[in-house]
C-alpha positions in Angstrom: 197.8 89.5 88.8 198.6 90.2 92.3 201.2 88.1 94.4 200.5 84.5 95.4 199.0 83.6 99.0 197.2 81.5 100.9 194.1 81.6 101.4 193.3 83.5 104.9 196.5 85.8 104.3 195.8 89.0 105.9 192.2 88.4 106.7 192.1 89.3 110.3 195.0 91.8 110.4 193.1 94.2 107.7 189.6 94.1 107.6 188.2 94.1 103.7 191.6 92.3 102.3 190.1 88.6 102.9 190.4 86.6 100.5 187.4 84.8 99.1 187.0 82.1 96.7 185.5 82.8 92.8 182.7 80.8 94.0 182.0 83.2 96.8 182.6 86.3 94.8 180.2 85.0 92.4 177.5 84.3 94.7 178.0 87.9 96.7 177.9 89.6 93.2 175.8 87.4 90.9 178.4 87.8 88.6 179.2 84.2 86.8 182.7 82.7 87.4 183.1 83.2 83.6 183.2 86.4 83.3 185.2 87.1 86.8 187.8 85.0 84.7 187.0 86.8 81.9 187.7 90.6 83.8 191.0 89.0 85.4 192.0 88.2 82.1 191.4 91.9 80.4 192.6 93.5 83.7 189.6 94.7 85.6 190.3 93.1 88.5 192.9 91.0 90.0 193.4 87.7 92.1 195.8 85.8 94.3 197.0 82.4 93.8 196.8 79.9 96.4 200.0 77.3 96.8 197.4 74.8 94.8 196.6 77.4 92.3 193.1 78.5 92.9 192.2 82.2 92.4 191.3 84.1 95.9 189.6 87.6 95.3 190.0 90.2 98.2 187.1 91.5 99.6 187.5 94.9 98.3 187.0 93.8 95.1 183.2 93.3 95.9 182.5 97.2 94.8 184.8 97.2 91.8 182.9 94.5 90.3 179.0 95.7 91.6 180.2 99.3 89.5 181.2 96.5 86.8 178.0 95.0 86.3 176.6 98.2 86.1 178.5 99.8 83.6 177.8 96.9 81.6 173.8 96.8 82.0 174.4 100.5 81.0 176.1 99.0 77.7 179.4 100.7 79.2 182.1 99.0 76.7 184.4 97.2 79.4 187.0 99.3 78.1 185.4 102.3 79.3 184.6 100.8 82.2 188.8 99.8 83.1 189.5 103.5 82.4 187.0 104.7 84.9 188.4 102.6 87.8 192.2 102.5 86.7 192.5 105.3 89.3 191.2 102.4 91.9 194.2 100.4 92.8 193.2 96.1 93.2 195.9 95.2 95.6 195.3 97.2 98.5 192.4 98.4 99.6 191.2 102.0 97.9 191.0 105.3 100.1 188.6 107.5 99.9 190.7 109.6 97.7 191.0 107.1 94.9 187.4 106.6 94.4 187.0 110.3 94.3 188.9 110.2 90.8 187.5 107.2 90.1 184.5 109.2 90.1 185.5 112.2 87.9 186.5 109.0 85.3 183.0 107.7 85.3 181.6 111.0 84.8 184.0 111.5 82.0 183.0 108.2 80.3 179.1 109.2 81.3 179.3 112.9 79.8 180.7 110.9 76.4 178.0 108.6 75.9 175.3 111.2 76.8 177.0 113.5 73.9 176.6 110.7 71.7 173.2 109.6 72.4 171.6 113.6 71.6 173.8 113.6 68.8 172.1 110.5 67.6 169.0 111.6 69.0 168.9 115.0 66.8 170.2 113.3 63.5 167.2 110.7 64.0 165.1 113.6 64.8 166.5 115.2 61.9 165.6 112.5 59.6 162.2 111.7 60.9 161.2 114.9 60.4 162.9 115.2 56.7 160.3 112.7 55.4 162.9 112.6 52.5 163.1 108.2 53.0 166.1 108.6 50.7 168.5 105.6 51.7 171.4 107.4 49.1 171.0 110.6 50.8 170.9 109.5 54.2 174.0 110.1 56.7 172.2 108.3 59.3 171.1 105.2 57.6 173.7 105.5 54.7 176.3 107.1 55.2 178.1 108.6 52.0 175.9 106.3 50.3 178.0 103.6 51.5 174.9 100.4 50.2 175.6 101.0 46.8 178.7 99.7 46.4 176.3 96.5 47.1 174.5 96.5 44.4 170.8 98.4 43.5 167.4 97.7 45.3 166.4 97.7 48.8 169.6 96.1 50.1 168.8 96.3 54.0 165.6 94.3 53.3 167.1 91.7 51.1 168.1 88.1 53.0 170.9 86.4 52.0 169.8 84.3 48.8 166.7 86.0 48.5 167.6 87.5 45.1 168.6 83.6 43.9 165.2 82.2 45.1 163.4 84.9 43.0 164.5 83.4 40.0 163.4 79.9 40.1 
């Protein structure tokens, strides 16, 4: 949380440090007022207080939450996404030079996730060409065989209390 002020604090004297209400913010960024409450609260961003308690956002913050959203359309885990911009500082406004690491973060979080998607694309790949369609033998589907400990049959295709029903 940053320190408390009121609302208009710094606004003229350093361009991008106004504050704006969570309603504004919302509306600039189409972001609901849930989840900006829901980032302050995990620590991807950060507000002021006003003497009567209400959040004010500075303007800066616009960007950090824009790259937010689109991490997360990306299906960025938000954890991801706070390591990325942890090199972006929220109470002042970020140089040039801290969005240049920021940027070798997001490239280390985007380097990840492509490694993992080809790996998942070659094991799929893998087992579409096997052909084998053998659920105890499959590390992609089963892993070590891990569905029989849950009993025999097709246990991904079963619905709870389908077994039951069969027997009536």
């Amino acid at each position: 949380m940053l320190h408390t002020a009121e609302h208009g604090d710094c606004a003229n004297e350093y361009p991008g440090q106004e504050l704006l209400s969570i309603g504004q913010v919302s509306d600039r960024t189409g972001v609901a007022r849930s989840a900006l409450h829901y980032y302050e609260e995990i620590g991807l961003i950060a507000a002021t207080r006003t003497a009567g308690n209400q959040r004010r956002f500075p303007r800066h913050l616009l960007r950090r939450i824009s790259l937010i959203t689109v991490g997360s359309k990306l299906g960025i885990p938000l954890s991801d996404i706070k390591r990325a911009l942890a090199p972006v500082p929220m109470g002042k406004i970020p140089t040039e030079n801290d969005w240049l690491r920021a940027t070798e973060e997001w490239k280390k979080v985007l380097e990840a996730r492509r490694r993992a998607i080809e790996e998942l694309e070659d094991r799929l790949m893998g087992c579409i060409g096997c052909g084998c369609l053998s659920m105890q033998a499959c590390s992609l589907l089963n892993p070590e065989d891990q569905l029989a400990h849950e009993g025999a049959g097709a246990r991904r295709l079963e619905t709870p209390g389908a077994v039951a029903n069969e027997s009536e």
